[in-house]
N, C-alpha and C positions, 0 to 999 in steps of 0.2 A: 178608628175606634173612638178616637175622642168626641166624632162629631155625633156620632150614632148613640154615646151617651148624653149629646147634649152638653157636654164641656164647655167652657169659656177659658179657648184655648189661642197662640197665638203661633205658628209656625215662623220657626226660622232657617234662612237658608244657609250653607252652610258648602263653600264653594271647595267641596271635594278632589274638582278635576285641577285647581290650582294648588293645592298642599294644602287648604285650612286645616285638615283633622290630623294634620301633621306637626304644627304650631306649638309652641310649649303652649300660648294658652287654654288649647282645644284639648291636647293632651292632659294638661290640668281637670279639666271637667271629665275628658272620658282616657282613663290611661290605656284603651286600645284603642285611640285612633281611629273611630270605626262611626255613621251613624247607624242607628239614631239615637240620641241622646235625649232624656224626659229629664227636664227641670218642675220638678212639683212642692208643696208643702214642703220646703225644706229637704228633699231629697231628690239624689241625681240617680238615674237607673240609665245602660245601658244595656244591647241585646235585645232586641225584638220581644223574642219569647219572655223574658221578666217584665218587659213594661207590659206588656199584656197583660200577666197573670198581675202586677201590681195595679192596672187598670178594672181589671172586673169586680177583683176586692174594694178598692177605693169606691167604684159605682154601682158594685151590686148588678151589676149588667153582665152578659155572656160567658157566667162564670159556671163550675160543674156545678150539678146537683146534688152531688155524693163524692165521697172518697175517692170509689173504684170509676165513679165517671170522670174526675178530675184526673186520675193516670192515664185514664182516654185518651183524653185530653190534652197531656202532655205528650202521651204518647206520638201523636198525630205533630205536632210544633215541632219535637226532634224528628220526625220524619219529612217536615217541609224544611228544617235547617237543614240537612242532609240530604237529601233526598230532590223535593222539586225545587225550592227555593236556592240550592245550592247547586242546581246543575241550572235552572232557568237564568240565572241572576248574571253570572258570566256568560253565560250566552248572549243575553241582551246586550253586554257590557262593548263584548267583539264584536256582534255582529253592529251593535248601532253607534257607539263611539270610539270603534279603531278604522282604521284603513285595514286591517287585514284579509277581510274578506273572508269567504267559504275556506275551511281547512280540515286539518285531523282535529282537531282540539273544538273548532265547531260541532263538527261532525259527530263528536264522541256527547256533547254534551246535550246535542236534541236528539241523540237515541236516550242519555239518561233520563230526560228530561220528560221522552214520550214514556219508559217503563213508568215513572214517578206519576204521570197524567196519567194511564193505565190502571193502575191502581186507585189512584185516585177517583176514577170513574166510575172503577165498581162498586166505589163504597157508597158513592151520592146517587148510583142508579136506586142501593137499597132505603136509603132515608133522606128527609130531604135538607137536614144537615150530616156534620162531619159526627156529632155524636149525638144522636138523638135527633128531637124534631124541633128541636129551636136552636139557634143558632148559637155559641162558643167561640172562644177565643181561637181554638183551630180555626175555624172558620175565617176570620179575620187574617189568622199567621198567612193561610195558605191562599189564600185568593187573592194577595196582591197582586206580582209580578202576573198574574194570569190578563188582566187588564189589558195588555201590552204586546197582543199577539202578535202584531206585526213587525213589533220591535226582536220579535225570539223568528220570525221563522215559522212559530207554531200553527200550523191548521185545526182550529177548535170544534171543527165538523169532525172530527175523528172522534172527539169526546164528548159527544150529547149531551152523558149526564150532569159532566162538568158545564156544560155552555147552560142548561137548564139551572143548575145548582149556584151558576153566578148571578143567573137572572131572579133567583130568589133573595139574594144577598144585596143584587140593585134595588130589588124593591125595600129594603130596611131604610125602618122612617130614619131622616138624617145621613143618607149614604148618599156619596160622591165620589165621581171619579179620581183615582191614586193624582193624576195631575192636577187638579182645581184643587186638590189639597196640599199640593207643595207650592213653594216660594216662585218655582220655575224649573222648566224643562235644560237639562243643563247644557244643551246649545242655544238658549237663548241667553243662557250669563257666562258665557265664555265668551 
């Protein structure tokens, strides 16, 4: 989000697989533990979905139009907290940084993972954003982890509208792949 507003912004890495967000110091800045953490104007924000919603306001960029657009809108963030981003995300986690391999707990999480793209599908077959015809913070919440098919397992040919609906979110002037915007891929800093 920050590059697609044109931000002058500076990523820091932040070596998760070794305890950092463990740290008293990390814990100081974010007391869960968790990234991603936004250091801005004087204010720390963690959770995705808030830096978000405190990014669109700060820039005026992919924020709702209305009230009832903006519960849309959230509406959609707690359905990709929940929903894709929360069954995709540990899937990636086992499937591409454990030895554990294919299991029940794989298994369970790219059937959630395909209901949550399913749905998700139907909704970008009807517009060619998450709410409306220009692009939101949904938008942004829910297409990360999507990046990363191979790392889920996922076959993105099962969901057209989603593969179509990414390729309109690649073309936003200022968008880059979730990699070339982090510090490093976390087997290269392990």
């Amino acid at each position: 989000m920050l590059n697609l507003c044109s931000a002058d912004w500076q990523p820091v890495f932040v070596d998760f697989f070794n305890g950092e967000t463990r740290t008293d110091a990390y814990l100081e800045l974010n007391d869960m533990g968790e990234v991603p953490t936004l250091e801005a104007k004087n204010v720390t924000l963690t959770q995705s979905g808030v830096i978000l919603d405190y990014l669109a306001d700060a820039f005026e960029q992919f924020d709702a139009n209305s009230v009832p657009e903006h519960r849309e809108v959230l509406r959609w963030i707690l359905f990709d907290n929940n929903k894709l981003t929360g069954s995709i995300a540990p899937l990636r986690f086992m499937r591409e940084f454990t030895d554990q391999g294919e299991n029940e707990v794989t298994a369970f999480l790219h059937a959630r993972a395909a209901a949550a793209l399913k749905i998700l599908d139907t909704r970008v077959a009807k517009s060619d954003f998450i709410v409306g015809e220009e692009p939101t913070i949904a938008d942004i919440s829910l297409c990360g982890y999507l990046f990363w098919p191979e790392e889920t397992g996922i076959d993105m040919n099962d969901y057209p509208a989603v593969t179509a609906w990414l390729e309109r979110i690649q073309a936003l002037s200022g968008w880059e792949h979730p990699y070339e915007l982090m510090p490093g891929h976390p087997r290269e800093n392990g």
